[in-house]
N, C-alpha and C positions, 0 to 999 in steps of 0.2 A: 228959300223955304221948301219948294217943291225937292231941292237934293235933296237936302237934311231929312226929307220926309223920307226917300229913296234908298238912304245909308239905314234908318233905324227901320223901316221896312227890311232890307237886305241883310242886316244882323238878327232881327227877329228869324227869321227863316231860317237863317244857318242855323241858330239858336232852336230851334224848334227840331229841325233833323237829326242834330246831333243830341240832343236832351232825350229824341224817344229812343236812339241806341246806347244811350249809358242807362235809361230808366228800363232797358231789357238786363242788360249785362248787370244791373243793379238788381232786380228780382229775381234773374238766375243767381247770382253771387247769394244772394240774401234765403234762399230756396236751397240751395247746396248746404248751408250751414245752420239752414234750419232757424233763423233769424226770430222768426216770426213766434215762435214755440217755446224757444228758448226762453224769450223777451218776457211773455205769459207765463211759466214757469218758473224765471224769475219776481216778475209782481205777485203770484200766488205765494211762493214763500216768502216774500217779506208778509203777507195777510196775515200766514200762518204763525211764522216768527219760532218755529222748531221744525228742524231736519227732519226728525220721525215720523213727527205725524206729518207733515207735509207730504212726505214719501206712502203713510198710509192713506193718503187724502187723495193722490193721485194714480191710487190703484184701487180708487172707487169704480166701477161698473160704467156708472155716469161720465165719467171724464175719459176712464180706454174707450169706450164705444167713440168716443170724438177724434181719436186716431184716423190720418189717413194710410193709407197700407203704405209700407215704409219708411214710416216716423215713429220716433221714440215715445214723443209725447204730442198734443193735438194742437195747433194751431190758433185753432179760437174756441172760445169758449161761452155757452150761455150764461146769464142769469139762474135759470132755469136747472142748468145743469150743473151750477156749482150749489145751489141749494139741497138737489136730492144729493149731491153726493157727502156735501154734510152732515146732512139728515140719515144719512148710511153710515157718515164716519159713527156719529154720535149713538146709533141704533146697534150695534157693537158693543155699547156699553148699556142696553136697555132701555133707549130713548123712544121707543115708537112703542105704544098700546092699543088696547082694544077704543076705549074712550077720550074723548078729546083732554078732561082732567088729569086722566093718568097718562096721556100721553105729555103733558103739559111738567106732571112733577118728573116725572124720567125723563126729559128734556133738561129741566134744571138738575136732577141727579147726574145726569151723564157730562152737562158744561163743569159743575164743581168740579168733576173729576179726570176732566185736563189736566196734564200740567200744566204748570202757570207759564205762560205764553201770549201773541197778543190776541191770536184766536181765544181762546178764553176770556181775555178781556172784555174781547168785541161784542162773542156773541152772549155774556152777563150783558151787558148793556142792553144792546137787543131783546133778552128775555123780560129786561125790568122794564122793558118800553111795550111788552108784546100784549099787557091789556087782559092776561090769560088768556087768548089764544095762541094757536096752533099757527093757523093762518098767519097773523101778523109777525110770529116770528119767522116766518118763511118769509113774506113779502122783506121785510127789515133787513134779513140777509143777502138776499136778491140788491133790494137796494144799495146794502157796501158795496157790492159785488161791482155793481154799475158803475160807482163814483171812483172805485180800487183801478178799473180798469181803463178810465178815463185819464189818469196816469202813465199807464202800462202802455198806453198808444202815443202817448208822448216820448216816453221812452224809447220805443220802436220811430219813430218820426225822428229822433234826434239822431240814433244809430245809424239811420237808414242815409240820412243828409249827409252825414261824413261820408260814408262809403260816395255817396253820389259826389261828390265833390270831389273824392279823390278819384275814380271812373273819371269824370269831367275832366279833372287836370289829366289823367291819362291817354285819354282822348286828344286833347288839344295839342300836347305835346306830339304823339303819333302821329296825326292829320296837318299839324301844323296849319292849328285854328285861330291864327292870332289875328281877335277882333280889331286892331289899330290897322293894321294891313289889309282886311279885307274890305275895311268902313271905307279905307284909303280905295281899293279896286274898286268898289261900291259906287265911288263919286266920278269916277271915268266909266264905269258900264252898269250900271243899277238893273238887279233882279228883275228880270222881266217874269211875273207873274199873273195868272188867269184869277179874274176876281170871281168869278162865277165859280171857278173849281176849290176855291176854299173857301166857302160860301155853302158849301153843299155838308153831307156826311163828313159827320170829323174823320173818319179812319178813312176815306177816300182820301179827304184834306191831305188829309198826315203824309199821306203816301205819295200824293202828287208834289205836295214843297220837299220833300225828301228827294225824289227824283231830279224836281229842278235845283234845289241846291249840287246836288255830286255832278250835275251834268254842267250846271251854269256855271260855277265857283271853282277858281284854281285855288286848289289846297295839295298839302303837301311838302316833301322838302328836295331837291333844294328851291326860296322860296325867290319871288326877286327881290328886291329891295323897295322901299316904300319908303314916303315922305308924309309928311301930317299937309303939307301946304300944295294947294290946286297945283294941279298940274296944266300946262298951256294948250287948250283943245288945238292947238296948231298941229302939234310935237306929237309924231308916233310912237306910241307906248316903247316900242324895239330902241328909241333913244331918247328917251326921257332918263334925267339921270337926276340920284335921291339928294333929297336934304342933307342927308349923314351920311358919312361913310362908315358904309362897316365895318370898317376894323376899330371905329372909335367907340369908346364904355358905352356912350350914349344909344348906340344901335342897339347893342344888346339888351342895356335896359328897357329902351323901349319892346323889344322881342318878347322879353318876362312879364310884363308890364301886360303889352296883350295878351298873352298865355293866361297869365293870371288872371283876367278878366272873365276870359272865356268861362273857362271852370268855376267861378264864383257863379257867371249868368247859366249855365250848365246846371249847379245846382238846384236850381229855382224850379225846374222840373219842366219838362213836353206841356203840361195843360196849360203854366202861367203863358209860355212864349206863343202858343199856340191864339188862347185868348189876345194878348196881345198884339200879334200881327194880324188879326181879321180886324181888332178895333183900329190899327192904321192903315190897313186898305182900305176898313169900309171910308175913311177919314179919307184918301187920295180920292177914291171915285165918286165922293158928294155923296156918302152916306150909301146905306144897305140895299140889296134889289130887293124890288118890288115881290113879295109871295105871291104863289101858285096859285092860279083856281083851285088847284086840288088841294091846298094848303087849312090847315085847319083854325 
C-alpha cells in the first residue's frame, strides 16, 4: 500500500513540474496569437450576426479604450462596456435624448433601423422586456452580455486544452516523460519529498517539487529499459534486466502507451496535479500539520 502510495505520489510531482512548464509555453503560445482576443471577437460577432456592424461595434470608444498597447483588439471585456458601446453604436442613429421618454422612443427608432440581424433581434427583445425604461434596457443588455460570454470562455477553455495537450505530448516525447517507466523507477527509489515545503505558499511549493523532480528523476533519452513487474531488491539496478526486450512491438507499445498517458495527465493542468499530490502527502504523513500561532 505504502509503494503504491509512493508511485502516485512520485507521478503526481512529475505531473505537477511539468504541467506548470507547458501551462507557461501554453499562455505564451496563447499571448503570441492573441488567443484570448480573438476567441471574444469571435463570440461578439456571432451576438452581432453582421460583419459591418460588428466592425462599427468594435470601434466604439468603449471597447478601443479596452485595448492593451499592442493588440488589435481587447482581451476582455465588461458588461458594462459592452453596453455603452451599444448605446454609442445605436446613438449614431439618434438613440440617446434630453428625457428618459424620448430617449426610450430613439432607442426603439434606432433598434428598427438595424439591419435584420441577430443583434436586432436580441435587443427588440430587450426593449419589449425593458418596462419603458432606459435603465432596464441597459441592465437586459448587460445581462446577454454575461450569459454570451459564459460561452465565449468555454470556447477559449476548449482551444486552450488542445493546445495544452499537444505542448504535453511535446514535452513528454522531448523529456522522455513516460509515466510507465517512471511509476516503474518510482517503486525502486520513491520521490523523496519535504511535507512541510509543499504545505506552505503554492509558488514556493511549485517551485521546490519542480527542482526535486529535474534533480530526483532520470528523464530523457536514451532511456533504460523498464519492466511493469518488482524488481528483486537483491539485484543492482546496473544488472537488472526487463520484462521485454526491446526490440519486440510490445516495448514500443508500451513506450506510446506511457507517452500518451503523460500528455493526457499534462493536460489536466499545474492546479489539478498540484491539489492532488498535497491530498496524498497530506494522506502518507497522517493528515495535515498542525497551523501556526500566527495562522488565522
Amino acid at each position: 500500500m505504502l509503494q503504491a502510495l509512493n508511485v502516485v505520489i512520485g507521478l503526481a510531482a512529475v505531473y505537477t513540474a511539468f504541467s506548470l512548464f507547458a501551462s507557461w509555453i501554453n499562455e505564451t503560445f496563447n499571448g503570441l496569437i492573441q488567443l484570448r482576443a480573438r476567441t471574444l471577437k469571435a463570440g461578439i460577432q456571432q451576438m452581432v450576426g453582421d460583419a459591418s456592424t460588428h466592425a462599427a461595434l468594435y470601434g466604439q470608444p468603449t471597447i478601443q479604450a479596452a485595448k492593451t498597447p499592442g493588440q488589435r483588439h481587447p482581451s476582455y471585456l465588461s458588461a458594462t462596456q459592452f453596453s455603452l458601446a451599444v448605446m454609442s453604436l445605436l446613438d449614431e442613429g439618434g438613440a440617446i435624448a434630453t428625457t428618459g421618454a424620448q430617449a426610450l422612443d430613439n432607442l426603439t427608432s434606432s433598434v428598427a433601423a438595424l439591419p435584420a440581424m441577430r443583434l436586432k433581434t436580441v435587443l427588440s427583445t430587450i426593449l419589449s422586456q425593458a418596462d419603458g425604461k432606459v435603465e432596464t434596457f441597459v441592465t437586459g443588455t448587460e445581462t446577454w452580455f454575461d450569459d454570451q460570454m459564459q460561452r465565449v470562455s468555454g470556447w477559449y477553455k476548449r482551444n486552450s486544452q488542445i493546445t495544452l495537450l499537444i505542448v504535453g505530448a511535446v514535452l513528454a516525447i522531448a523529456f522522455n516523460v513516460d509515466s510507465l517507466r517512471v511509476a516503474h523507477n518510482f517503486i525502486a527509489a520513491p520521490l523523496a519529498l519535504d511535507v512541510g515545503r509543499i504545505n506552505g505558499d503554492q509558488s514556493t511549493s511549485e517551485s521546490y517539487i519542480s527542482n526535486s523532480v529535474f534533480t530526483q528523476v532520470s528523464l530523457g533519452w536514451p532511456d533504460s529499459p523498464y519492466c511493469l513487474a518488482p524488481s528483486d531488491p537483491k539485484t543492482s539496478s546496473s544488472s537488472r534486466q526487463p520484462c521485454w526486450d526491446p526490440a519486440k512491438p510490445i516495448a514500443l507499445a508500451l513506450k506510446v502507451l506511457g507517452l500518451v498517458l503523460t500528455a493526457i495527465a499534462l493536460s489536466f493542468g499545474a492546479p489539478f496535479w498540484f491539489d492532488t499530490l498535497s491530498r496524498f502527502v497530506n494522506v502518507r504523513s497522517a493528515g495535515p500539520p498542525p497551523k501556526k500561532a500566527n495562522d488565522a
